[in-house]
C-alpha positions in Angstrom: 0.0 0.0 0.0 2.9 2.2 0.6 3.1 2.1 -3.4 0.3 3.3 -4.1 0.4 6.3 -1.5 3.7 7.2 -2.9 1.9 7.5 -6.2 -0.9 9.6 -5.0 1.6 11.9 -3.3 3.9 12.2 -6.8 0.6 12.5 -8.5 -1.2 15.1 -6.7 2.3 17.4 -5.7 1.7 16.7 -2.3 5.5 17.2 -0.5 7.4 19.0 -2.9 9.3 21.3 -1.0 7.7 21.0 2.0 9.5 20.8 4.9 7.1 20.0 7.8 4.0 18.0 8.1 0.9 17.9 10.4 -0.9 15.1 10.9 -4.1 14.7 12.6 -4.1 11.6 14.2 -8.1 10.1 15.9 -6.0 7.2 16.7 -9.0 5.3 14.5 -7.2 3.0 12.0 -6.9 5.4 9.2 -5.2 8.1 10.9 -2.9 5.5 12.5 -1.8 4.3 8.9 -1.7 7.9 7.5 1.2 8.3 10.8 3.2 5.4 10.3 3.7 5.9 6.7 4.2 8.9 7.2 6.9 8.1 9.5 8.4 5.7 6.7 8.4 8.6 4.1 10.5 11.1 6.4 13.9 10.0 5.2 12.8 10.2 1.4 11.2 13.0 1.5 13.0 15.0 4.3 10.5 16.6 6.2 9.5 17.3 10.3 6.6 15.8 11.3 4.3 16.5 14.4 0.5 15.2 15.5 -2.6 16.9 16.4 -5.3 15.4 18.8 -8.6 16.7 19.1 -11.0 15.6 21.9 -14.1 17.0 21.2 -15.0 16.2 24.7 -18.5 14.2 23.4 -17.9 10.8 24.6 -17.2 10.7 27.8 -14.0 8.3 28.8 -14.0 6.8 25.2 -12.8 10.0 24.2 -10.2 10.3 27.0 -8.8 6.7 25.8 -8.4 7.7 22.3 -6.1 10.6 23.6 -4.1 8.5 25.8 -3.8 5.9 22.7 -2.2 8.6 20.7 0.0 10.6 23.0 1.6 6.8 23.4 1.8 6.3 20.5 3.8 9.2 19.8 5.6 8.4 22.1 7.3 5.6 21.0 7.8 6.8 17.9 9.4 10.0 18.7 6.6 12.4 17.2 5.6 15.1 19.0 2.1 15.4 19.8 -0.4 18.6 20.5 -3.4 17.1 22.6 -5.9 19.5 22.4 -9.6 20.4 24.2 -12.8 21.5 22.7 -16.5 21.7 23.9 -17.9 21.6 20.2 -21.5 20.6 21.5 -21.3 23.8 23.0 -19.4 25.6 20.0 -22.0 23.7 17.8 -24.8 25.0 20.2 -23.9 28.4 20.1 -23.1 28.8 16.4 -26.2 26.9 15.4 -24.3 24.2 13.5 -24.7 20.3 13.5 -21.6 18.7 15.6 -20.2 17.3 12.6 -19.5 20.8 10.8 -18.7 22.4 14.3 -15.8 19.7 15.2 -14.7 19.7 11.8 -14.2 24.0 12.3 -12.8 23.0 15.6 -9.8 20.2 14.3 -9.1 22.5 11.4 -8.4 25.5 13.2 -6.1 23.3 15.8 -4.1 21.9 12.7 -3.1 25.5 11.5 -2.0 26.7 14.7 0.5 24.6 14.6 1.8 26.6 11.4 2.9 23.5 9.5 3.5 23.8 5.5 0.8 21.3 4.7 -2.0 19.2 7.0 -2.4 15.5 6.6 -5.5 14.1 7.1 -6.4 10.6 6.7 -9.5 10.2 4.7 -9.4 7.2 2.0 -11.3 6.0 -1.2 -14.2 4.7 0.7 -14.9 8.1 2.8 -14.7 10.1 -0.5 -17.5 7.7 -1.8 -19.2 8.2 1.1 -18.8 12.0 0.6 -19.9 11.8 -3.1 -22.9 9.5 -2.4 -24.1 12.3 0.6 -23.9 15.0 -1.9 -25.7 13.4 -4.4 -28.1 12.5 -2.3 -28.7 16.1 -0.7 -28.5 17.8 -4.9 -25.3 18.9 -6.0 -22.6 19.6 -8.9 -20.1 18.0 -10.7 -18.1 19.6 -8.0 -19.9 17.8 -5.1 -20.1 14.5 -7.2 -16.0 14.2 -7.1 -16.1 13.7 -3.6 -13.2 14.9 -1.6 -10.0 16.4 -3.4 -6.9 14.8 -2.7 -5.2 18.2 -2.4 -7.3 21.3 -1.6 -4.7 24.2 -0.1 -2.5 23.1 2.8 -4.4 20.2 3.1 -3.2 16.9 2.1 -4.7 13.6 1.9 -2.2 10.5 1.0 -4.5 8.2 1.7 -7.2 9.2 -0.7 -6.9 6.1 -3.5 -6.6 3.6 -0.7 -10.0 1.5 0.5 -10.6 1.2 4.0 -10.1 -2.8 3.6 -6.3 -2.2 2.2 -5.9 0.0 5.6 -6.6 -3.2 7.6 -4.9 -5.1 5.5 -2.2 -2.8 6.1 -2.6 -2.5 9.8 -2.1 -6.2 10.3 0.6 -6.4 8.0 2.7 -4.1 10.2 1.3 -5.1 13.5 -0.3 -1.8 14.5 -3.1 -1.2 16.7 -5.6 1.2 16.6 -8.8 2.4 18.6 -12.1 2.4 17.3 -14.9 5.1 17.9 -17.8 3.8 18.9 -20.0 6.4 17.3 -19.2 4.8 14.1 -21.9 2.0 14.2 -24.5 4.9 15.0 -26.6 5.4 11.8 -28.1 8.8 13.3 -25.0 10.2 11.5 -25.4 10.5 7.8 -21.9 9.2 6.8 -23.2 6.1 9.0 -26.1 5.2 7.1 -24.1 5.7 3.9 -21.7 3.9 4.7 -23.9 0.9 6.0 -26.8 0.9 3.9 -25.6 2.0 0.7 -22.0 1.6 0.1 -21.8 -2.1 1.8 -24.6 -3.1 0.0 -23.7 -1.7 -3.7 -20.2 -3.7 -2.7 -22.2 -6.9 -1.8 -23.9 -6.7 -5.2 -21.6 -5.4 -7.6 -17.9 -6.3 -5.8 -16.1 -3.7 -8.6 -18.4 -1.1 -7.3 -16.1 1.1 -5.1 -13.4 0.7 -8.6 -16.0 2.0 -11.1 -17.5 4.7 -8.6 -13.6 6.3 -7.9 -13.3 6.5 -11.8 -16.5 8.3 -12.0 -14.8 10.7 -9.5 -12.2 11.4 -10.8 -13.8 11.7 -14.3 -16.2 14.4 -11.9 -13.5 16.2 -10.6 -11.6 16.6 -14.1 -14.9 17.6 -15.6 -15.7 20.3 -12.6 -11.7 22.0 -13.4 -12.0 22.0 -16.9 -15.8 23.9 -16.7 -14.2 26.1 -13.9 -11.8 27.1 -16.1 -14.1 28.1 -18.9 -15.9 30.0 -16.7 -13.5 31.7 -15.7 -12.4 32.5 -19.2 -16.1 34.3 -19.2 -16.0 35.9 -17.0 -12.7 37.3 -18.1 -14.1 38.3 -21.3 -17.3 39.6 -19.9 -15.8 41.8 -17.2 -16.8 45.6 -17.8 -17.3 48.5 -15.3 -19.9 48.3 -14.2 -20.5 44.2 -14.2 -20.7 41.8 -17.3 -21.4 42.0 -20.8 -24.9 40.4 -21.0 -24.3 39.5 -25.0 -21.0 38.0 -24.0 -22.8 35.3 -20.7 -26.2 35.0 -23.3 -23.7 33.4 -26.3 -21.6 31.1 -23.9 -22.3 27.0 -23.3 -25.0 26.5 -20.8 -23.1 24.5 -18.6 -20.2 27.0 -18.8 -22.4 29.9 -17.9 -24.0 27.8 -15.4 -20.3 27.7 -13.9 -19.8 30.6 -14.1 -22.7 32.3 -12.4 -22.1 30.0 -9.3 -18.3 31.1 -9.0 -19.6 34.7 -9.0 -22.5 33.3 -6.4 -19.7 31.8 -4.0 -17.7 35.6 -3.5 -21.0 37.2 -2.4 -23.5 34.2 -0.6 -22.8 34.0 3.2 -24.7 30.6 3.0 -23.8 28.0 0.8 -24.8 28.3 -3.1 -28.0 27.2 -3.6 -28.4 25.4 -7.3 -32.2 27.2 -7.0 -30.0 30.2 -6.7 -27.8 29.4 -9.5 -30.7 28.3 -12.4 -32.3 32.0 -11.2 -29.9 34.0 -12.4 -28.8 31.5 -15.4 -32.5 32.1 -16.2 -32.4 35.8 -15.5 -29.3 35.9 -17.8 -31.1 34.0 -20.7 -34.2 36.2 -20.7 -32.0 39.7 -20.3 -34.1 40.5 -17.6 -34.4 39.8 -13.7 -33.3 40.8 -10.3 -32.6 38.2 -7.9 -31.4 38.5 -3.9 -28.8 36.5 -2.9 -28.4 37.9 0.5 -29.2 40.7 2.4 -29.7 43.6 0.6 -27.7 42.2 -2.2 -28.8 41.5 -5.3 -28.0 39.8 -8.7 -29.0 42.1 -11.1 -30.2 41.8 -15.2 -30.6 45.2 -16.5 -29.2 47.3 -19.2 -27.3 44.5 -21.4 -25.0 44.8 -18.1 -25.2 41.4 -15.4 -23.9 43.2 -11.8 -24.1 41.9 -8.5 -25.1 45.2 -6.0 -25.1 45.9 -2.6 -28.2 47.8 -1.7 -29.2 49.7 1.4 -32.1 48.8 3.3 -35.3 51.0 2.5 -35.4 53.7 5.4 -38.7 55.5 5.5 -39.1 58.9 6.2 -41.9 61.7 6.3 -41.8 65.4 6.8 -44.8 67.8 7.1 -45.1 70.4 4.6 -46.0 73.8 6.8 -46.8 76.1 3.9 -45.2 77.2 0.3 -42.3 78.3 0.2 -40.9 75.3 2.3 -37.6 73.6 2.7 -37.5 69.8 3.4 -34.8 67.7 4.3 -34.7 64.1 3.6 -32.1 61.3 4.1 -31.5 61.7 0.6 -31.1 65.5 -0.1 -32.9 68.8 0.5 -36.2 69.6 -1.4 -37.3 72.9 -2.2 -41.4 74.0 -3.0 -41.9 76.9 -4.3 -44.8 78.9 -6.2 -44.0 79.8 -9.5 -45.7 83.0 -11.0 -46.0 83.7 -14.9 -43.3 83.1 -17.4 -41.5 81.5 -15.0 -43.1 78.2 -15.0 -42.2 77.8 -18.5 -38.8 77.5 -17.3 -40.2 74.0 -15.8 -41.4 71.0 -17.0 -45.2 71.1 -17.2 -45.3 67.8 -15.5 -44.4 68.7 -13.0 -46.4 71.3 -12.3 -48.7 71.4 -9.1 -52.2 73.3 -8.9 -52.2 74.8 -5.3 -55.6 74.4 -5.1 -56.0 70.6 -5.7 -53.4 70.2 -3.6 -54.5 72.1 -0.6 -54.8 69.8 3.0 -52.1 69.1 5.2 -49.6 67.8 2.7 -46.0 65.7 3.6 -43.1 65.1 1.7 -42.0 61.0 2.6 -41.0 58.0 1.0 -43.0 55.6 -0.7 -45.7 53.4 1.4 -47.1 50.1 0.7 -50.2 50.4 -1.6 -49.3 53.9 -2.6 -51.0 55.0 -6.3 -50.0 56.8 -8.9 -52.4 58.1 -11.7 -50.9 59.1 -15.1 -52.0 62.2 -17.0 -50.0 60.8 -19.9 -51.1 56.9 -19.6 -54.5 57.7 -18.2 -53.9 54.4 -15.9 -53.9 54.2 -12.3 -51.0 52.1 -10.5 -49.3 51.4 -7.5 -46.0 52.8 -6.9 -44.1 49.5 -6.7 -45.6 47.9 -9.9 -44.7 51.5 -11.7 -41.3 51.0 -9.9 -40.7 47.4 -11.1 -41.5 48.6 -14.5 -39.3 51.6 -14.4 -36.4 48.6 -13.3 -35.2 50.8 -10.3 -33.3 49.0 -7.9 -34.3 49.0 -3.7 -31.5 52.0 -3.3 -33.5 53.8 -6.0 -36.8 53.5 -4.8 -36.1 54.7 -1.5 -34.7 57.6 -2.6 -38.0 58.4 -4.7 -39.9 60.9 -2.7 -43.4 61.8 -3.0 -46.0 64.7 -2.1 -49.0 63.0 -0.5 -52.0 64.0 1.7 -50.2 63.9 5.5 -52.4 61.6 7.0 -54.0 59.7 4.1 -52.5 55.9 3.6 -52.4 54.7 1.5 -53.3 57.4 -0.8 -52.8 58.9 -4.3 -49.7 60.8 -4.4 -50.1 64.1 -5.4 -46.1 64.3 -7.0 -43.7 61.7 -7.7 -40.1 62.6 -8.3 -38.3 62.0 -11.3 -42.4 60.9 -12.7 -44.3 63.6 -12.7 -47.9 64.9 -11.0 -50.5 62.5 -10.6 -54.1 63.0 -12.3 -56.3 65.4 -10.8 -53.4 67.1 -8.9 -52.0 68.6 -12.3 -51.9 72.4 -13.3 -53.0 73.4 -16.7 -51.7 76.1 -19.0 -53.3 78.4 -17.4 -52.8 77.5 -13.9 -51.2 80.7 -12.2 -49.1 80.7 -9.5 -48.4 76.7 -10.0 -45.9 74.7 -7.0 -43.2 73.2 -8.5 -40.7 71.3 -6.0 -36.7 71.1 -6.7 -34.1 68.9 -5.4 -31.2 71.1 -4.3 -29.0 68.7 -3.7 -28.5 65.1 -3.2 -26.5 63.2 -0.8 -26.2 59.8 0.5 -28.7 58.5 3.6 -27.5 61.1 7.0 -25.8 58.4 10.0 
C-alpha cells in the first residue's frame, strides 16, 4: 500500500518542498496508517513531522482513551504530539451548527495553529465515496459529485486512492493497533447510514463497485476544473465596469455559464450556493431581464445589457410635514425645495411637474414611498401602485427609497399628489393656465444622513 500512497503523493504534488508536516491523528485506523507511513516517508522526503489530537469532549471516557492511545503512540515513535480540548456541543450550540460541521471548524483550526507547511488528514477512497454519495443524495454539482479532493490548499490527503479494507490489511501487515470510535456504528450520522446501507450493500452486489464509482470521480472532478476554467475565461471576457457584458454570458455554453454564475455566487452568498439560486440568475441571464437577492440587501441584477451583483441599502422611510409654500424639506436623501412659481417663470419648468395649489390644498408631507401607494398618469390615463410603476421603471431597492413623493399627511395609503423624477399625478395637475403653480426642486443630493 505504501506504493500506491507514494503514487498519490507524486501524482497530486503533495510534498514538494515541504519541509514540515501535520498530521491529525483520531488514533482510529486510518489516521494510525496515515502516521506510520508517514513516518516511513520522512527519510525520502526530508520533512519534520508532528501530530494533532482533538477531543471534542462528546464521549465521555472513550474519548479520553483515544487521547491516551495517541500521545503513546507518539511516544514511541518519537513524534511530538499537540493534545488539544474542545467543547464543540457547546461551539455547535452556540453557532447553530450540526456537531459534525462544528468539530470539523474546531480540528481544522487546531491543525493551522500549529503553522505547518501542509496538514495530513487521513481520509481514504471509501470516505470520499461516502462523501460523493451524501452529496448526491442532498442535490449537487459536478463539484460535489467528485467527492473529496486529494489536495485542496494546505491540506493533504495520502491516503485518498486507498479503501478502507487495504488500511486493515495494512494494519495487520505491520502489526499496529488502533482504537475504534464507537459512534461509528451509529446510523443517526449521515456518513453512518451511507456507509452501512448504501455503500456495503452496492459492494455486496456489484464487488467492482467502489473501482468503477472512484473513476466516475475522478472523471467528476476533471470535468468540474475543466468547466471552472471556462468559466472563468467568461468571466474574463465579460468583465466591464460596471459588471458583465450580458451578450457575452447569453452566447456562452449552458453549462459554462451555469459555472460561471455559481463562481460569481460563492464571492458574495454567506450561506452555501443554492443550485435554486444558481438556475435563477442562469434564467435571469437567458431572458436579459431579472433581479434576484442572494443575500441581504444584495442582489443579482439583469438590466441594461449589463449582469452586476449590488449591494443595496435597506429602504429607510421617512416623512416630513409640509408647513406652507415656500418650504424647505430635508430628507435622508437630499434637500427639497417647494416653491410657487408666477407667470413666465413656469415655463422655465417642466409642465409635469407642475402642481395646482388648489387641488393640492390639505395638510400635505413630503415621505417616502408606502405600501399600496397609487399613482395616476396624466399621460397613460392608468392608475398604478408605486411598486408595480417601480418594477416597470427597473429601479433598484436604493433607488426607490430615494423616490420621494407629495401625498396627503395623513392619508395611507393614498394617491400621491407628486412623484419625483415621474411627474404629477391625475387630478393634482396644473394646466396652462394655472397661475401661480408649486413646482418642488431637489437642491441637492447626498447619501442617507448616519
Amino acid at each position: 500500500m505504501i506504493c500506491k500512497v507514494r503514487d498519490t503523493i507524486a501524482k497530486h504534488n503533495m510534498l514538494s518542498g515541504v519541509s514540515s508536516v501535520c498530521a491529525g491523528v483520531s488514533g482510529g485506523a486510518d489516521s494510525v496508517a496515515l502516521l506510520h507511513i508517514l513516518k516511513r516517508l520522512q527519510p525520502e522526503f526530508s520533512f519534520s513531522l508532528c501530530v494533532v489530537h482533538v477531543n471534542h469532549l462528546l464521549r465521555g471516557e472513550e474519548a479520553e482513551r483515544d487521547a491516551r492511545f495517541v500521545q503513546e503512540l507518539c511516544e514511541r515513535w518519537n513524534i511530538p504530539c499537540n493534545l488539544v480540548e474542545c467543547d464543540v456541543a457547546a461551539i455547535a450550540q452556540a453557532q447553530k451548527q450540526s456537531l459534525e460541521t462544528a468539530g470539523r471548524a474546531v480540528r481544522y483550526a487546531a491543525f493551522e495553529e500549529e503553522n505547518c507547511d501542509v496538514i495530513a488528514v487521513a481520509h481514504t477512497r471509501s470516505d470520499s465515496i461516502e462523501t460523493s454519495l451524501f452529496h448526491l443524495a442532498r442535490g449537487t454539482s459536478l463539484k460535489g459529485a467528485g467527492g473529496i479532493p486529494p489536495k485542496n490548499g494546505n491540506v493533504i490527503r495520502p491516503l485518498i486512492d486507498c479503501t478502507r479494507e487495504e488500511i486493515e490489511a495494512y494494519l495487520f501487515e505491520n502489526g499496529l493497533s488502533f482504537v475504534t470510535d464507537s459512534t461509528n456504528t451509529d446510523d443517526l450520522f449521515s456518513r453512518n447510514f451511507m456507509r452501512h446501507h448504501v455503500v456495503q450493500p452496492l459492494k455486496a452486489r456489484f464487488p467492482s463497485f467502489e473501482l468503477s464509482y472512484a473513476h466516475f470521480m475522478e472523471d467528476a472532478a476533471l470535468a468540474q476544473l475543466f468547466l471552472e476554467e471556462r468559466a472563468k475565461d467568461l468571466l474574463d471576457t465579460a468583465q466591464g465596469k460596471e459588471g458583465y457584458a450580458l451578450s457575452v454570458l447569453q452566447s456562452s455554453h449552458p453549462a459554462v455559464l451555469q459555472c460561471a454564475v455559481h463562481i460569481l455566487l460563492c464571492e458574495k452568498m454567506q450561506k452555501q450556493t443554492e443550485r435554486e439560486h444558481v438556475m435563477l440568475c442562469v434564467r435571469a441571464i437567458q431572458s436579459g431581464d431579472g433581479k434576484i437577492e442572494i443575500a441581504p440587501h444584495c442582489y443579482f441584477t439583469v438590466q441594461k445589457d449589463t449582469v452586476a451583483i449590488k449591494d443595496e441599502e435597506p429602504f429607510s422611510a421617512w416623512s416630513v410635514p409640509v408647513s406652507g409654500v415656500p418650504s424647505t424639506v430635508q430628507s435622508p436623501y437630499g434637500t427639497y425645495r417647494i416653491n410657487e412659481c408666477c407667470g413666465d417663470a413656469r415655463f422655465a419648468f417642466d409642465r409635469r411637474f407642475w402642481i395646482d395649489p388648489k387641488k393640492a390644498d390639505g395638510a400635505l408631507c413630503l415621505r417616502s414611498r408606502n405600501a399600496g401607494d397609487l399613482f395616476s398618469s396624466p399621460v397613460r390615463k392608468q392608475t398604478k401602485t408605486l411598486k408595480k410603476l417601480f418594477n416597470e421603471m427597473k429601479l433598484s431597492a436604493s433607488e426607490r427609497a430615494k423616490c420621494a413623493v407629495l401625498a396627503a399627511e395623513n392619508e395611507h395609503p393614498s394617491t400621491v399628489i407628486w412623484l419625483e423624477n415621474v411627474g404629477v399625478s391625475t387630478g393634482f395637475q396644473a394646466s396652462q393656465t394655472t397661475d401661480p403653480v408649486w413646482i418642488i426642486s431637489k437642491e441637492r443630493n447626498a447619501e442617507p444622513h448616519d
